[in-house]
C-alpha positions as CSV (number, residue, x, y, z in Angstrom):
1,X,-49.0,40.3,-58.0
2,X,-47.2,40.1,-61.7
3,X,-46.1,37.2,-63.8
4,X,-42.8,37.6,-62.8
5,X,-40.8,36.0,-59.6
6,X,-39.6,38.1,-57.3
7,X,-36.4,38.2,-55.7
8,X,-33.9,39.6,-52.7
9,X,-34.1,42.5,-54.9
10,X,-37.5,43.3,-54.0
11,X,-38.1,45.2,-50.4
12,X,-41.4,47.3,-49.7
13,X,-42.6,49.1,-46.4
14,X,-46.5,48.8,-46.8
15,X,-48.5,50.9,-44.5
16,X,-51.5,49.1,-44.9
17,X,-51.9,46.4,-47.5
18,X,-51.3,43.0,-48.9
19,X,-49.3,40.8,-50.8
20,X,-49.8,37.9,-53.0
21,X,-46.7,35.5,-52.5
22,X,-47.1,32.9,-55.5
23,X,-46.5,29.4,-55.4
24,X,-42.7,29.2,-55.5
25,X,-41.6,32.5,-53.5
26,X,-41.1,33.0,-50.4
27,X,-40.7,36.3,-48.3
28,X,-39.7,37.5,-45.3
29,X,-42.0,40.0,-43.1
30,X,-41.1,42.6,-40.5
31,X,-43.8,44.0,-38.5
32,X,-43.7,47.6,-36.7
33,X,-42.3,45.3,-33.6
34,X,-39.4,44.2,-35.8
35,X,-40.3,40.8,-35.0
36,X,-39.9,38.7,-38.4
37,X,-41.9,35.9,-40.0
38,X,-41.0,34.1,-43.2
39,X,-43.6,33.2,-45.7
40,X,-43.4,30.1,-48.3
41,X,-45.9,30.7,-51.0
42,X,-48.9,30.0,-52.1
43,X,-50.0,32.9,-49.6
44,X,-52.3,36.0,-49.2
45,X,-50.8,38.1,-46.5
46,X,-52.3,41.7,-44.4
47,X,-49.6,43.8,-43.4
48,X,-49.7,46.8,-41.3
49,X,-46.5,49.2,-41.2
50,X,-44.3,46.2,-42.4
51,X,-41.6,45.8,-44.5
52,X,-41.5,42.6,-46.9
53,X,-38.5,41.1,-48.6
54,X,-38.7,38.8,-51.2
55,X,-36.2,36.1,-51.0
56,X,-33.3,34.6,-53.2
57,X,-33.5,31.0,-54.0
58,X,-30.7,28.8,-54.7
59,X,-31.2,25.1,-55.8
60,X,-28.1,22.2,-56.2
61,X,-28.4,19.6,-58.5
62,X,-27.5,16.1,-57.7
63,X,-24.3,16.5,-58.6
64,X,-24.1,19.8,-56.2
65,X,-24.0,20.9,-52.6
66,X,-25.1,24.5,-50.8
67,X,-23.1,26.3,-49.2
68,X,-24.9,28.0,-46.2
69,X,-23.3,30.0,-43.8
70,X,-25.8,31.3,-41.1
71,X,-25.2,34.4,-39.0
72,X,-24.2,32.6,-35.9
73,X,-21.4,31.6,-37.5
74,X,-21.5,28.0,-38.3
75,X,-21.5,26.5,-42.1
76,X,-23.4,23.9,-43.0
77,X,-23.5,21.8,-46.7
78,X,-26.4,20.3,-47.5
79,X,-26.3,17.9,-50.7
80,X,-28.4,17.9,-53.7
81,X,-31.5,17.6,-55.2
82,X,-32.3,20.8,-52.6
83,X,-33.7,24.5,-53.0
84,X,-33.2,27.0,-50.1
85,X,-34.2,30.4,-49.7
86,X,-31.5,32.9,-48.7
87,X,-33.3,34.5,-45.4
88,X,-31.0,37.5,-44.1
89,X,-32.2,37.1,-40.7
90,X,-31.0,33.5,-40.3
91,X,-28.2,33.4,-43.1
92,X,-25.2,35.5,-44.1
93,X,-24.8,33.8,-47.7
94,X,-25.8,30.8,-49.5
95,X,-23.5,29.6,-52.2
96,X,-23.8,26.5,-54.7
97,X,-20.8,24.5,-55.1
98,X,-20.2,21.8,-57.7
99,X,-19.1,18.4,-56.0
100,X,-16.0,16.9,-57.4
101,X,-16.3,13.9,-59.8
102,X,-13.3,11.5,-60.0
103,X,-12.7,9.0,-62.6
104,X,-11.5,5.8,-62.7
105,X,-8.4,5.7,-60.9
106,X,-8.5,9.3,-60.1
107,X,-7.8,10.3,-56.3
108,X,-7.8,13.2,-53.8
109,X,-6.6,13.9,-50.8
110,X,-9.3,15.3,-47.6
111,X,-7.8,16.7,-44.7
112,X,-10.3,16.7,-41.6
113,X,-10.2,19.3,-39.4
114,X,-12.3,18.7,-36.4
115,X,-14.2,21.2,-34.9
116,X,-12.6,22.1,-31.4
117,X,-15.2,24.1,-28.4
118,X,-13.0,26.7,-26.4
119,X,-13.3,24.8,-23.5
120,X,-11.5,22.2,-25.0
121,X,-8.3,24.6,-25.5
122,X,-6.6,26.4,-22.8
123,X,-4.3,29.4,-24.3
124,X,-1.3,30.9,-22.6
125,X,-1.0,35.0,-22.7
126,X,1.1,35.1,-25.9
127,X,-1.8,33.6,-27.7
128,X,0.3,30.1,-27.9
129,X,-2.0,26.8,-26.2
130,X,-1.0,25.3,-23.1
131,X,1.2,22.1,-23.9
132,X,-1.0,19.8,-22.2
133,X,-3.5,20.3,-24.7
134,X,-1.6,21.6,-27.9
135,X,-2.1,18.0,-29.7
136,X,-6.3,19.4,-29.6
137,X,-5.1,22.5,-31.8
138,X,-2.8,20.3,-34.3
139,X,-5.2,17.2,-34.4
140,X,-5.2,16.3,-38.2
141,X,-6.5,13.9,-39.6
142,X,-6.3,13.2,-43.9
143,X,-7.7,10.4,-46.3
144,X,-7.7,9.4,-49.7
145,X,-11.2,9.2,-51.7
146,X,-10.7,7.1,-55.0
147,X,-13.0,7.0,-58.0
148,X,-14.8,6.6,-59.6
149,X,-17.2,9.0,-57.2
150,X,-18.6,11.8,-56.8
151,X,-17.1,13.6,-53.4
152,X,-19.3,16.3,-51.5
153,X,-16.7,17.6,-48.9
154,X,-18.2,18.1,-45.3
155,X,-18.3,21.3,-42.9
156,X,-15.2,20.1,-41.4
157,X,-13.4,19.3,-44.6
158,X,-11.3,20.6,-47.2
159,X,-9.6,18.7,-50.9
160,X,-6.0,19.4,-50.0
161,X,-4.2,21.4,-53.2
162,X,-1.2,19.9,-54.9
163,X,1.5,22.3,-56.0
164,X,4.3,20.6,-57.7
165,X,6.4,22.2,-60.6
166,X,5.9,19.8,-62.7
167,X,8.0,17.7,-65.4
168,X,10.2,20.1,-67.6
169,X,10.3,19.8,-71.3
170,X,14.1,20.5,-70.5
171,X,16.2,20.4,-67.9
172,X,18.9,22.9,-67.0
173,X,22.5,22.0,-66.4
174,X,21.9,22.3,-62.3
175,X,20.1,20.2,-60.0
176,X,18.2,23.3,-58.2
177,X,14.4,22.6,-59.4
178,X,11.4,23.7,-58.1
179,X,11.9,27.7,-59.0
180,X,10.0,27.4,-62.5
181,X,6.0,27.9,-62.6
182,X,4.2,25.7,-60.3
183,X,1.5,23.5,-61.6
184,X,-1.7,23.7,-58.6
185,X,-4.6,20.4,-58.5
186,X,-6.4,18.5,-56.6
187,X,-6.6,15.4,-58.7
188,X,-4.2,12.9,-59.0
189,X,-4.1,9.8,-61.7
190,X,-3.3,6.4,-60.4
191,X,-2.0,3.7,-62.6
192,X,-2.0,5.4,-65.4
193,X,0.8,5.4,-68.4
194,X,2.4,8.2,-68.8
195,X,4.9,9.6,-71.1
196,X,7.7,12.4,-69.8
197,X,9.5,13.5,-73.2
198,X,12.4,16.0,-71.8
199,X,15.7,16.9,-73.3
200,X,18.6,16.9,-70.6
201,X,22.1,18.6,-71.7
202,X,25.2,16.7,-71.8
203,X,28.6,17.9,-71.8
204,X,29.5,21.8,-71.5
205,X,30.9,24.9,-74.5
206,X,31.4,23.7,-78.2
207,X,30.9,20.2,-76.9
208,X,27.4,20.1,-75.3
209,X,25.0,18.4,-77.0
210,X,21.1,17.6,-76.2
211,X,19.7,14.4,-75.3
212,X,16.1,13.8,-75.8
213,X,14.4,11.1,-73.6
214,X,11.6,9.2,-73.5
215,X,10.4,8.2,-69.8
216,X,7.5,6.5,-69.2
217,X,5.8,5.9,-65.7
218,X,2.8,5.8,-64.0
219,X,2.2,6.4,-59.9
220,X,1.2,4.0,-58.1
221,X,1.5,4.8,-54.3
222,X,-0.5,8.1,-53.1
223,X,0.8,7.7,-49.5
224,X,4.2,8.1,-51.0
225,X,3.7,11.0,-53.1
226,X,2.0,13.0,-50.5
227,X,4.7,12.5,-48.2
228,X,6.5,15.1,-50.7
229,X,5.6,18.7,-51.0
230,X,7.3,18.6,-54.9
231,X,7.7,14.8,-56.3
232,X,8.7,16.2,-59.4
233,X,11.7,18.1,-58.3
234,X,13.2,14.9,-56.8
235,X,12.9,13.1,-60.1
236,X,14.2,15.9,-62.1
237,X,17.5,16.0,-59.3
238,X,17.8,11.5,-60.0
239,X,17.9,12.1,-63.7
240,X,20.4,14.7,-63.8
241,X,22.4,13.1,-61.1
242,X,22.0,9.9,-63.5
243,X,22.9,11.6,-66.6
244,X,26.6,13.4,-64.8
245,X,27.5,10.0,-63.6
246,X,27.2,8.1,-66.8
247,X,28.6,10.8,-68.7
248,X,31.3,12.0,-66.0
249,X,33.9,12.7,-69.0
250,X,34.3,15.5,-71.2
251,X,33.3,14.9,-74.8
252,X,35.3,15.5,-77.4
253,X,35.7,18.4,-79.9
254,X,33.5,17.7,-82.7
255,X,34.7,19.0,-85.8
256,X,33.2,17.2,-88.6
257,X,29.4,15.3,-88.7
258,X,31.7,12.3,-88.5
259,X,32.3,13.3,-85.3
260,X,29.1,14.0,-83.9
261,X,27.4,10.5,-85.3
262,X,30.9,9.1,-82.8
263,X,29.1,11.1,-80.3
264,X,25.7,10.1,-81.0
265,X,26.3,6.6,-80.7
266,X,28.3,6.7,-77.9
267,X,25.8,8.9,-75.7
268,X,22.8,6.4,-77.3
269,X,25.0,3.5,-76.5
270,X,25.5,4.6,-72.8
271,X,21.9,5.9,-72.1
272,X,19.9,2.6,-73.3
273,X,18.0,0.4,-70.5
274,X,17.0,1.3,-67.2
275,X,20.1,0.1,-65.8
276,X,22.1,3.6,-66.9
277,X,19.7,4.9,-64.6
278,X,19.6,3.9,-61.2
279,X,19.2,7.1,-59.3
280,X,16.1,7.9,-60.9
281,X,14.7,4.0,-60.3
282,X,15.4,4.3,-57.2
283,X,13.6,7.8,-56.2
284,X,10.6,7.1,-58.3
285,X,10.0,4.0,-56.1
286,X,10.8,5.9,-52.9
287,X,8.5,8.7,-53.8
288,X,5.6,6.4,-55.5
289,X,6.6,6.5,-59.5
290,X,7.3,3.8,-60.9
291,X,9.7,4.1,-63.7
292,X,8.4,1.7,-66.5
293,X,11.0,2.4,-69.4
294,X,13.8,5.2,-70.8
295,X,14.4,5.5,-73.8
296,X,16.7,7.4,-76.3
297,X,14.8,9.5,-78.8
298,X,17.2,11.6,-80.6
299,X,20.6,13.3,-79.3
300,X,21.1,16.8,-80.7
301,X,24.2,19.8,-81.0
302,X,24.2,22.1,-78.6
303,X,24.2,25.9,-79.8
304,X,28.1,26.1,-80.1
305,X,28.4,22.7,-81.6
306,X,25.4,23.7,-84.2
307,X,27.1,26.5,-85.5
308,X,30.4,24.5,-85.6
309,X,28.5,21.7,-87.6
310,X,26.7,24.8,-89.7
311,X,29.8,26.1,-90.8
312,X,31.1,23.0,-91.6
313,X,27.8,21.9,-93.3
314,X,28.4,25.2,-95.1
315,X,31.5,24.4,-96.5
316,X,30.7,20.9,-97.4
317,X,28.3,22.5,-99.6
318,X,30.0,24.7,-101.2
319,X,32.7,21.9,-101.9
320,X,29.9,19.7,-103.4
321,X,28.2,23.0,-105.1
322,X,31.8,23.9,-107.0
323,X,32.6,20.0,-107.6
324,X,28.8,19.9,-109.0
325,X,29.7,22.8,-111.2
326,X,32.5,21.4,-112.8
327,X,31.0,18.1,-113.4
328,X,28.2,20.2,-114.9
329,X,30.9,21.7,-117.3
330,X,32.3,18.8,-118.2
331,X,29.4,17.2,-118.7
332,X,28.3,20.4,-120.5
333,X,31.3,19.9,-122.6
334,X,30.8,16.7,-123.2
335,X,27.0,17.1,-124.6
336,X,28.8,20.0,-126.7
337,X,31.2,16.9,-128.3
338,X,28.1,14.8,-128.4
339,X,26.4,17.4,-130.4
340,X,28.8,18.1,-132.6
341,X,29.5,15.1,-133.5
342,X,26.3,14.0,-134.1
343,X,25.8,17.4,-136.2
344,X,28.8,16.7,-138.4
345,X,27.4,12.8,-138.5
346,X,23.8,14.4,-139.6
347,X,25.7,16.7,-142.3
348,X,27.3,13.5,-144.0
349,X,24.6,11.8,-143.5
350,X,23.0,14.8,-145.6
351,X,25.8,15.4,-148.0
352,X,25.9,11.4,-148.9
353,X,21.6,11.5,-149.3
354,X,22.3,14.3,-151.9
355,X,25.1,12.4,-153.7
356,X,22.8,9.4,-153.9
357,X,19.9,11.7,-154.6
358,X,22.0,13.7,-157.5
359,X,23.2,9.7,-158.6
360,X,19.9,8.8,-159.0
361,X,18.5,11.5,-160.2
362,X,21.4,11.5,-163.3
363,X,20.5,8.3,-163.2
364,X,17.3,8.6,-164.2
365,X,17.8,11.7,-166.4
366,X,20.1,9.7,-168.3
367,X,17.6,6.2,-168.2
368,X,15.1,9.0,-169.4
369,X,17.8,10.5,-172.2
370,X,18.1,6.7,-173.2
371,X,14.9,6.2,-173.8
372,X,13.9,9.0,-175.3
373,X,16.9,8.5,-178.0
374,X,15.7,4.7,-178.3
375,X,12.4,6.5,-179.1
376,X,13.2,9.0,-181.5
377,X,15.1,6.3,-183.0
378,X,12.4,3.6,-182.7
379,X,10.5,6.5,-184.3
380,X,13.0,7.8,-187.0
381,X,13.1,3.7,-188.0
382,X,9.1,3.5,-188.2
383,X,9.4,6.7,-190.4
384,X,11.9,5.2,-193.2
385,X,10.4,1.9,-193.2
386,X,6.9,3.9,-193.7
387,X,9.0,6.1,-196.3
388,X,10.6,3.3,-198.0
389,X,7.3,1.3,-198.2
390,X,6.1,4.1,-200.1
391,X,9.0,4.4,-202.3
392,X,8.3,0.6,-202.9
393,X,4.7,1.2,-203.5
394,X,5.7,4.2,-206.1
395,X,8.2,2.0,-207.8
396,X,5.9,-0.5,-208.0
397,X,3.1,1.3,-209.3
398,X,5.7,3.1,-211.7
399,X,7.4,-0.6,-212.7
400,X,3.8,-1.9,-212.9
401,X,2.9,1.5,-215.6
402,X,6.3,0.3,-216.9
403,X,5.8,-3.3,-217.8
404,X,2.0,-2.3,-218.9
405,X,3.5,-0.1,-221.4
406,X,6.6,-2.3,-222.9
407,X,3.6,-5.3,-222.3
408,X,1.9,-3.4,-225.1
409,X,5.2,-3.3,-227.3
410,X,6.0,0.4,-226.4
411,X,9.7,0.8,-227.4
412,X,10.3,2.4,-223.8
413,X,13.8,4.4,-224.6
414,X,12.4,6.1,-227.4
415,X,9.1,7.1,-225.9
416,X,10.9,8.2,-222.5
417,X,13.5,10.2,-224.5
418,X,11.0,11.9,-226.7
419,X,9.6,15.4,-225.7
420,X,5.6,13.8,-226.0
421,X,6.4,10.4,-224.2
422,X,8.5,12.0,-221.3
423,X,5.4,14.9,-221.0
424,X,2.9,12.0,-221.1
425,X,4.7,10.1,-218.7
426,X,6.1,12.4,-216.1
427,X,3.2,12.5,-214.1
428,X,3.3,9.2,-213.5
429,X,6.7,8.6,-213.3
430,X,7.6,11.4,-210.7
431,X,5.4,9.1,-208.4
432,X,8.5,7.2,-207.9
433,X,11.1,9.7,-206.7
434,X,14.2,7.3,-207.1
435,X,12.9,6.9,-210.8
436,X,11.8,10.6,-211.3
437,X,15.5,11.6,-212.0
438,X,16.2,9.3,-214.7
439,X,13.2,9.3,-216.6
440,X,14.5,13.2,-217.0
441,X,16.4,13.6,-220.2
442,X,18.6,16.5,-219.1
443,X,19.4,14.6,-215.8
444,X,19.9,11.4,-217.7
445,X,22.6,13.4,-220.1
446,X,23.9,15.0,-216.7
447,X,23.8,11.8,-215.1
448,X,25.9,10.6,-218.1
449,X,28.6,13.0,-218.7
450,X,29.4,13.2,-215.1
451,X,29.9,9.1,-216.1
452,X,32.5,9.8,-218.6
């Protein structure tokens, strides 16, 4: 029996056996008569020159739907929660199929295609239908299915694919759209804002520029934008018609950025509102957009005009670079000037510092010479006064020995002029220097003759 669930992959002829289908498989039996039986486990079957076949299960969610298409030809969807078992003898294949969810606002289109007997349809021998009953072979029916739901088509109908080329980033300079890459859905949003940013090119050669719009819109009318097989190509065809009959004229030759800002505004000027734009009001409403508001973003150079205003741009910068360098040498010239005349201010401000230095330091040095001249003679002073005070004090100790001796009735010439008196006396007297040379004899007759 195993652990394992068997599959469409498992076939056996058993001669004489059994098999153990488990709860949750399911086989299908062939006896040597090659009549069949199908078998849901939990089973114990006896087989006898048989064949078994295990079979495939497929299961859909809630949110899903089977696919069966059975060998007699008819297709049948059954909707989840359900499990089936793919039976060869009853069914061709078995497919699961995810059911389409919309959103709020959200919106497909289901074409019903009724199911017609043969009887029903009488054919001619080139294969065409007889016209009595041709209206049988084209009977078509369509609806819408809004969301928010969740849709689970039936046998009989198919989601109708939407192949539309879409809203261009840029628009050429002809009205033939349609040709670019194709956008395929199914889905289409209702009521909701949307936002078409293009660029549309205005003018022609070294005067075209590149204006880029704004356009927002939402759709509000599915019966009218199915009546279309490309929306999008009409509205691209309004807005270009639009755009050459506002701006019928040629522009002119732009050769400065002066120029272009004249164009700028002019083009801005003649694009703003809704009202510039009544082609593409008008188609948006026929066709189910509604056109909610245009507006200028930014208007551009074409490729000629770009490299006209790049060359000029060019130029104008190297004008501005030269004029820049020779305001940079001037002013370079100028911070030379500064420089040196601070530099020769600095050096007399240096040159009259050392003058005032040198001043006051001869100043000082001679303050100092002063002073020290006042000191040696402050000094030289102290030193006679301390001299003559000792002369004084001499004298007067010599006067004093003097007076003691003529006191005493000492007949002073005669004892000074003797030999013993002067040699008694001369130690005495030479105390007193401005004495000592007259109590001398031979100085005294000196002193004398150079009298007479």
């Amino acid at each position: 029996m195993g652990v394992a669930f068997r599959s469409g992959g498992y076939t056996k002829f058993v001669r004489i056996g059994g098999r153990t289908i488990k709860d949750g498989e399911a086989a299908a039996i062939w006896n040597r008569s090659g009549e069949h039986s199908q078998i849901v486990g939990p089973k114990r079957i006896l087989m006898f020159y048989s064949t078994i076949r295990f079979l495939t299960r497929f299961k859909a969610e809630a949110d899903q739907y089977l696919k069966i298409q059975h060998r007699d030809g008819t297709v049948e969807h059954l909707q989840g929660p359900v499990q089936m078992y793919l039976n060869p003898s009853f069914h061709d294949t078995i497919s699961v199929n995810d059911g389409i969810k919309l959103k709020e606002n959200e919106v497909i289109q289901v074409s019903h295609l009724p199911m017609l007997k043969n009887e029903d349809i009488a054919y001619n021998t080139d294969g065409t239908a007889v016209e009595k009953d041709e209206s049988l072979v084209v009977k078509k029916s369509k609806r819408f299915v809004l969301g928010p739901a969740l849709f689970i088509p039936a046998e009989d109908e198919i989601v109708e694919e939407f192949s539309w080329s879409g809203l261009p980033e840029e628009t050429c300079c002809t009205l033939n759209y349609g040709s670019g890459d194709i956008s395929r859905f199914k889905k289409i949003q209702l009521h909701t804002k949307r936002v078409w940013s293009v660029k549309v090119p205005i003018g022609s050669g070294s005067a075209k520029v590149h204006a880029s719009l704004a356009i927002t819109y939402t759709i509000d009318s599915i019966d009218k934008v199915t009546m279309h097989s490309d929306p999008c190509a009409f509205i691209c065809g309004a807005l270009m018609g639009d755009i050459q009959d506002l701006l019928s004229e040629d522009l002119p030759t732009v050769k400065s950025a002066a120029d272009f800002r004249s164009i700028q505004t002019k083009v801005t000027y003649k694009m703003s509102g809704s009202k510039s734009f009544p082609n593409l009001m008008g188609t948006g409403e026929a066709i189910g957009f509604s056109i909610d508001s245009i507006q200028v973003l930014e208007v551009t150079p074409g490729s000629r005009m770009q490299k006209q205003l790049a060359t000029e741009h060019e130029r104008e910068m190297r004008m501005n670079a030269q004029v820049a360098n020779k305001e940079s040498e001037i002013k370079f010239q100028e911070l030379e000037l500064e420089e040196r005349r601070k530099k020769m201010e600095n050096e007399i401000e240096l040159s009259r510092k050392e003058a005032k230095m040198q001043a006051d330091l001869a100043e000082e040095l001679h303050v100092q010479k002063v002073s020290a001249l006042t000191q040696e003679q402050e000094m030289t002073k102290i030193r006679k006064q301390e001299n003559l005070g000792s002369l004084k004090a001499s004298d007067a100790l010599v006067l004093e020995f003097l007076g003691n001796l003529k006191e005493l009735g000492v007949d002073m010439s005669k004892y000074l002029c003797t030999e013993a008196g002067n040699k008694a006396s001369r130690k005495i007297i030479d105390r007193a220097p401005s004495l000592a040379t007259y109590s001398n004899p031979a100085t005294f007759s000196d002193s004398e003759e150079r009298k007479e």
